[in-house]
N, C-alpha and C positions, 0 to 999 in steps of 0.2 A: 396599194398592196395591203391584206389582211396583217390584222395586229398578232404578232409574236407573243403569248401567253405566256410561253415558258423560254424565253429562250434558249436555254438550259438542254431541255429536250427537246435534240433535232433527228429524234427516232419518230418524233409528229412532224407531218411535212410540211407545215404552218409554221411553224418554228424556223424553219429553217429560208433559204435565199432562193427558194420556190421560182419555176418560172423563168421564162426571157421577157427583160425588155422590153414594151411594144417599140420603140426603135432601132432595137435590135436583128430584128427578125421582118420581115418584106410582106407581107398579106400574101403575096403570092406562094414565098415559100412556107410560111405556115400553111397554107390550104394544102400542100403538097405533103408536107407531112402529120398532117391530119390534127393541127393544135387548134386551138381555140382561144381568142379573147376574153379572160376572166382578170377582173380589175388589175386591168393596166398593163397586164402579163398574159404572154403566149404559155398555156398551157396543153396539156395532152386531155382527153375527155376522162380517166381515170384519174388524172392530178386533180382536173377541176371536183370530179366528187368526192374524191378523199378530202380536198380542201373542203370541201362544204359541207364536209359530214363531219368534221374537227373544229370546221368555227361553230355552225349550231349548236356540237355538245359544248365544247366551251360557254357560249351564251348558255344553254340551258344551264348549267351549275352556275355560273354568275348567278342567273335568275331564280335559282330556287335557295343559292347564300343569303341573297337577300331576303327571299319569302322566309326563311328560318328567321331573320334576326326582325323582322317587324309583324311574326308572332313573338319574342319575345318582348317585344315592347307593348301589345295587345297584353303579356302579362303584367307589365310593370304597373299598366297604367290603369288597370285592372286588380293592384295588388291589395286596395282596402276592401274590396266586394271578397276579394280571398281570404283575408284574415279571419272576417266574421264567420265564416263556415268552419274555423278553429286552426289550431296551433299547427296540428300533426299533416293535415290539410294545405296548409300555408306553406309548411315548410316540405313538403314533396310539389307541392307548387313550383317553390322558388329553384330547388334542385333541377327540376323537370327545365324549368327557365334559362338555369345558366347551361345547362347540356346543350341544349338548341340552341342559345348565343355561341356556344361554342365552337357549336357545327357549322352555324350560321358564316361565323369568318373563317374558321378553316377552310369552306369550302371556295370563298374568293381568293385564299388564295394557293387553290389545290394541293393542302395537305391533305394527305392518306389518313391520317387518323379522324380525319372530320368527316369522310366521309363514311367511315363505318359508325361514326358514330350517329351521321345523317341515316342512315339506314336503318339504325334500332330506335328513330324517332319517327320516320317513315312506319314501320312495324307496327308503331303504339297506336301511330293513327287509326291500325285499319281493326283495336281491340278497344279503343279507348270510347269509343262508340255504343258497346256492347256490357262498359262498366256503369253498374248503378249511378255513381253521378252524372253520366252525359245520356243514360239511355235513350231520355226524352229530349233532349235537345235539336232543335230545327237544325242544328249546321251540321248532325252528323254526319247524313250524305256527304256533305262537301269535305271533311273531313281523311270519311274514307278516297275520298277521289285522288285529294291532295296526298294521302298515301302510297295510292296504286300508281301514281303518276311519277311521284316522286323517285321510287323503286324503278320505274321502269327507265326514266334518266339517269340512274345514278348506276344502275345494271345491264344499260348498254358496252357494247365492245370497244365503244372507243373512249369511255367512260372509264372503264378499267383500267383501258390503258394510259388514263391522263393520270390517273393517282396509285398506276404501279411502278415503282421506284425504276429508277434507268440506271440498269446494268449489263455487263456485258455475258449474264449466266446463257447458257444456250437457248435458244428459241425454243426446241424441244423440252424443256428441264424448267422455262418459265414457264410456256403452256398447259404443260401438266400439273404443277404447281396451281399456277391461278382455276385451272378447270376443277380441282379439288375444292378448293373452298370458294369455287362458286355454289356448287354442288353442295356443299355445307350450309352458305346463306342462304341457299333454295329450298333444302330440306327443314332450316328452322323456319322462317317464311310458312312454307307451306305445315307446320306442325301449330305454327301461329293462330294461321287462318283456320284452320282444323277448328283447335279449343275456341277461338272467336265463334264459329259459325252452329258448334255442338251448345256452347254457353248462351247464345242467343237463342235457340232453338228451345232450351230447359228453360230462358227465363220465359219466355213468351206462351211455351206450356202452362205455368206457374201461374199465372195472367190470369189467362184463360178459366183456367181450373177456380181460381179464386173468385174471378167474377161470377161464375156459375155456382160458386157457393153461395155467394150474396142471394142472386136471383134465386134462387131455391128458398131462402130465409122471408116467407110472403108475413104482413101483417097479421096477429091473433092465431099464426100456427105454435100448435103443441110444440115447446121446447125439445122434450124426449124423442116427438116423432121426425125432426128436423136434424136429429146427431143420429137418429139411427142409419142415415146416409153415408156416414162419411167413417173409415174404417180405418182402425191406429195405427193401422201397417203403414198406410197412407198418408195420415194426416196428423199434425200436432193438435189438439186439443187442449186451448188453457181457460180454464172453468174461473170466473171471478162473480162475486154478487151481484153485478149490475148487467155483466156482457159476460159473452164468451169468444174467443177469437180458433177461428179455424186455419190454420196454415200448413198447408201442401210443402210434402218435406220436400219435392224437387225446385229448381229455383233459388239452393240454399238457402230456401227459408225465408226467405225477404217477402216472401208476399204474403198476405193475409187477409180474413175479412173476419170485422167486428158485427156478433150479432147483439144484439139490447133487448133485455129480457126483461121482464117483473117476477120473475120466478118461477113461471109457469109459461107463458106464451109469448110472441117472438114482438117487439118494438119497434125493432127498425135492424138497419144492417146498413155497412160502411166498408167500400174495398179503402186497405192499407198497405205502407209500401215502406220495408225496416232499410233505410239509407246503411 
């Protein structure tokens, strides 16, 4: 017999004393009334998928409690390489750490606040990709994966219904209820992914734009005739003795290219990138 998660809630049919017997019940007479053999118990082919679509989400939150809590130990054990990148750094680090430890065991053991709060760490994953510090980093695909994946386990129906509270309000009156602010996580989700996908699009603009300024800046070109390119509307211009740096206001700013001058003609040139 399937292990009882909740005993508690036996509006899950796993919960509850599910099933006959297999000595209960004759092979014969189950074939007649159309049951089926599912561990150890005569069930109906509707119990057997209900059961099975109740234990794998179960398993899936077990399994992704766990993935939460052994990224936070990926922080911990990671938290000197943290530090050096500074104070303010370290310490949304360490915040970021304990929110997920804490989702992490809420969701072993199916409390409802763990898993919203699993949800808006699901969310970060699928923006956190698109933030100057991970832009370039190899795992962000996976990252995002682990995002979209996680969302979709934690936003399945019978997911909802493992960490919505057991009452006896009407079916109608919960329904409408949870359909509301599904409809609310879906709409911030998708307003998420939105600025994700418009912020990734400006920064890689920005890229772009910047490296093609570089390439424009060739050895021994006229300083004057190499700025007369690039138009204030467009671009910041900061004028120093030795270089001048060109930065494209889109991109907020972060990207740049360093030209080297002797006063007169161009020396070199350098893409830069403001963390």
């Amino acid at each position: 017999m399937l292990k009882k998660y909740q005993p508690g809630r036996t509006d899950l049919l796993i919960n509850t004393s599910w099933g006959i017997p297999h000595d209960g019940l004759t092979k014969e007479d189950a074939q007649i009334k159309d049951m089926l053999l599912f561990h150890d118990r005569w069930v109906t082919k509707e119990e057997k998928k209900q059961l099975s679509e109740e234990h794998s989400t179960y398993q899936s939150i077990l399994i992704i409690g766990y993935l939460l809590i052994c990224i936070t130990l990926y922080v911990i054990i990671n938290i000197g390489n943290i530090f050096q990148s500074g104070i303010v750094s370290a310490s949304i680090a360490v915040v970021y750490g304990i929110a997920v430890l804490v989702a992490g065991i809420g969701l072993i053991k199916f409390r409802r606040f763990a898993r919203n709060i699993a949800v808006l760490v699901f969310v970060s994953f699928l923006v956190l990709p698109f933030m100057p510090l991970l832009e370039n980093e190899k795992g962000a695909p996976l990252l995002i994966l682990l995002g979209l994946s996680g969302l979709y386990y934690l936003q399945r129906k019978t997911a909802r219904k493992i960490f919505s509270p057991f009452s006896k309000t009407s079916v109608d009156d919960t329904k409408t209820k949870s359909s509301l602010v599904r409809k609310g996580i879906y709409l911030v989700i998708f307003c998420v992914v939105l600025f994700a996908g418009y912020f990734a699009y400006d920064m890689s603009q920005a890229k772009r734009i910047t490296a093609d300024a570089c390439l424009r800046a060739t050895l021994g070109m006229s300083l004057e005739d190499y700025l007369s390119n690039f138009s204030e509307n467009d671009y910041k211009i900061i004028r120093r003795t030795e270089y001048i740096m060109i930065m494209p206001k889109i991109g907020m700013g972060r990207n740049y290219c360093t030209v080297f001058h002797d006063g007169q003609r161009i020396t070199g040139s350098k893409v830069g990138f403001n963390d």
